[in-house]
N, CA, C and O of each residue as an XYZ file, in Angstrom:
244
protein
N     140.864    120.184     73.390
C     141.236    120.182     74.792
C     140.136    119.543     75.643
O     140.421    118.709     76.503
N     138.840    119.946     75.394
C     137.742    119.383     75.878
C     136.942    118.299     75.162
O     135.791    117.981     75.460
N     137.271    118.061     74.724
C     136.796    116.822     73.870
C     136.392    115.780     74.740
O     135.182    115.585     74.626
N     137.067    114.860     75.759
C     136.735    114.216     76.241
C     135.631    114.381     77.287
O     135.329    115.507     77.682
N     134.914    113.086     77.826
C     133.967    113.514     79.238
C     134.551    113.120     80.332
O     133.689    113.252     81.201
N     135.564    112.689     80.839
C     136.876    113.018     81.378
C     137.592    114.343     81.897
O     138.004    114.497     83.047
N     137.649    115.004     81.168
C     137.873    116.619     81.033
C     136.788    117.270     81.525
O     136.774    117.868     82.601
N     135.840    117.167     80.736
C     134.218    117.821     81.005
C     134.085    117.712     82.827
O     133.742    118.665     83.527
N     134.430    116.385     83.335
C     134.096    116.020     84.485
C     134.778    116.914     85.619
O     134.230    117.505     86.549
N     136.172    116.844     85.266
C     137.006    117.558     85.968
C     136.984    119.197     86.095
O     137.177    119.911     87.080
N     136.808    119.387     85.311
C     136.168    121.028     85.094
C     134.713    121.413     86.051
O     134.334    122.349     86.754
N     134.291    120.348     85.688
C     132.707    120.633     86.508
C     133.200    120.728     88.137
O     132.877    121.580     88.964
N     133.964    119.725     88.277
C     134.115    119.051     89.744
C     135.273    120.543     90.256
O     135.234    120.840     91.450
N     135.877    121.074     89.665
C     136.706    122.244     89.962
C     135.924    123.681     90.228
O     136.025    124.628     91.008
N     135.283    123.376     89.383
C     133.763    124.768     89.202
C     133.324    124.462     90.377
O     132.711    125.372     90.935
N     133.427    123.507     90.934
C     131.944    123.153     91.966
C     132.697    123.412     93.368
O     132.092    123.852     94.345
N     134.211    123.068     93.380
C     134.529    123.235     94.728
C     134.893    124.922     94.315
O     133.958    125.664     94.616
N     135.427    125.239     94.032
C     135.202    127.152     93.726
C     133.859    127.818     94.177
O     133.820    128.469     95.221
N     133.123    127.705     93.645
C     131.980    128.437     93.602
C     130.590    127.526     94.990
O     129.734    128.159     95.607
N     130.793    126.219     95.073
C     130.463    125.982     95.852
C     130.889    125.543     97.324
O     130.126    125.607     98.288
N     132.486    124.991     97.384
C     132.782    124.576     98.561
C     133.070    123.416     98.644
O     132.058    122.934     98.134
N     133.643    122.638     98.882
C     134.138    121.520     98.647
C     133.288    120.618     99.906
O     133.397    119.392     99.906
N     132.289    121.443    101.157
C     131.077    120.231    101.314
C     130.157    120.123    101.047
O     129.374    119.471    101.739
N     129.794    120.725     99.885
C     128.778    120.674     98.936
C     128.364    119.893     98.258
O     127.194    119.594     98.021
N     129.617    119.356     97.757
C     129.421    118.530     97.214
C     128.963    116.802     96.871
O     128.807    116.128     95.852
N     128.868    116.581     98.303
C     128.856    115.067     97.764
C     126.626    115.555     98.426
O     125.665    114.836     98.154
N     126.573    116.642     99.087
C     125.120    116.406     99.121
C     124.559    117.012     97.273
O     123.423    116.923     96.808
N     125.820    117.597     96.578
C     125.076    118.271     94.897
C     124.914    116.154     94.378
O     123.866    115.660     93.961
N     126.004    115.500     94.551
C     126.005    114.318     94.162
C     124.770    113.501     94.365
O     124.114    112.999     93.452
N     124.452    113.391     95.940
C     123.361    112.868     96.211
C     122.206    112.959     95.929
O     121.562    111.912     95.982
N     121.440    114.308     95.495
C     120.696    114.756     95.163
C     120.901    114.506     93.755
O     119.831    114.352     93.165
N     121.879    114.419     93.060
C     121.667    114.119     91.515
C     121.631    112.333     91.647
O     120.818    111.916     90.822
N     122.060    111.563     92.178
C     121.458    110.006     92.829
C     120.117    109.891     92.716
O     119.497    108.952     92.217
N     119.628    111.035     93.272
C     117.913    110.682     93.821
C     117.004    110.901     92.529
O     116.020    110.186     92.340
N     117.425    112.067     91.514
C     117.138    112.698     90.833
C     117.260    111.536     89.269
O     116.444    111.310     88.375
N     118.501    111.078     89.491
C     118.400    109.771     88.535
C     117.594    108.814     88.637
O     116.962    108.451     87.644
N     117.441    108.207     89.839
C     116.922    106.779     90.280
C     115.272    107.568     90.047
O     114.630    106.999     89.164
N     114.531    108.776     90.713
C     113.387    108.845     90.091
C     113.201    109.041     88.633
O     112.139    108.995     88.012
N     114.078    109.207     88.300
C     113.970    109.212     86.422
C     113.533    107.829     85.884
O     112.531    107.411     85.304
N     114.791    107.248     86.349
C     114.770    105.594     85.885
C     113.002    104.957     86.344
O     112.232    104.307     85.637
N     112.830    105.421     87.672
C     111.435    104.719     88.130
C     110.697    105.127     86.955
O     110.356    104.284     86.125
N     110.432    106.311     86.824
C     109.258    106.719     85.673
C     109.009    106.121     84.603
O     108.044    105.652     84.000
N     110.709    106.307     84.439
C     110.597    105.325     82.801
C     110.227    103.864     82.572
O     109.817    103.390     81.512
N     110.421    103.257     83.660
C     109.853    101.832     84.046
C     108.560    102.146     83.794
O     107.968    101.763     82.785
N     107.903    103.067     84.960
C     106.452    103.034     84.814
C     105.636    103.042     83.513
O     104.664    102.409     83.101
N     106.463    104.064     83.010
C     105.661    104.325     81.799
C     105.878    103.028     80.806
O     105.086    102.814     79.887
N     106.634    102.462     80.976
C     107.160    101.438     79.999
C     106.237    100.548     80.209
O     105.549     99.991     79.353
N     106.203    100.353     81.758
C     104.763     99.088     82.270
C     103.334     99.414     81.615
O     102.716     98.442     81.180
N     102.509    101.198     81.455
C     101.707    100.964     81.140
C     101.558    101.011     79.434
O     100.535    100.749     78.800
N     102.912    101.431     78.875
C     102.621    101.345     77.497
C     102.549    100.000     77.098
O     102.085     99.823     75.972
N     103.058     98.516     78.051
C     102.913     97.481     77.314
C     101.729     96.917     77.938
O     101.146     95.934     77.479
N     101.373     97.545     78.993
C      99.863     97.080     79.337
C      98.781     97.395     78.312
O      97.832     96.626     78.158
N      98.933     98.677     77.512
C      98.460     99.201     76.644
C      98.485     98.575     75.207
O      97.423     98.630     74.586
N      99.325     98.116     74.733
C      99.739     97.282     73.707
C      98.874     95.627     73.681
O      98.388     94.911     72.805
N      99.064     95.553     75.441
C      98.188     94.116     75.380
C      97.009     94.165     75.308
O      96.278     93.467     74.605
N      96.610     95.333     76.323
C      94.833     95.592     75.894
C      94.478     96.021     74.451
O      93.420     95.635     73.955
N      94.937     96.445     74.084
C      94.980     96.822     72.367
C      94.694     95.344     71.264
O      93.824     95.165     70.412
N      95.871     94.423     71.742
C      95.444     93.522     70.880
C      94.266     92.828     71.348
O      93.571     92.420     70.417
N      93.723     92.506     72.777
C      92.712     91.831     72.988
C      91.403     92.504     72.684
O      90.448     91.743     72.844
N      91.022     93.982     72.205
C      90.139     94.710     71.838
C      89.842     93.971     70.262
O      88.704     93.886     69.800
N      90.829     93.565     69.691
C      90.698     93.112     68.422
C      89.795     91.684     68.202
O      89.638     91.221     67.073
């Protein structure tokens, strides 16, 4: 029955106007927006200094 993330979605989004209210929601949305996009930044970052790291590495050699 739940198998899909389709389903999963709709369930959540039903839970959420129940228990939270149906104008809750697009600020629960937004905040999970902000919450992604600083994820994504990090992972950039870190990505920048692990290959900064990789380059100083080989020029130590």
């Amino acid at each position: 029955m739940l198998g899909n993330m389709w389903d999963w979605a709709i369930v959540i989004i039903v839970a959420l106007i129940l228990f939270g209210g149906a104008n809750k929601i697009p600020d629960m949305f937004r905040s999970f927006g902000k919450a992604a996009g600083e994820f994504k930044r990090g992972q950039m970052e870190i990505q920048k200094e692990l290959e900064k790291e990789v380059q100083l590495g080989g020029e130590k050699k």
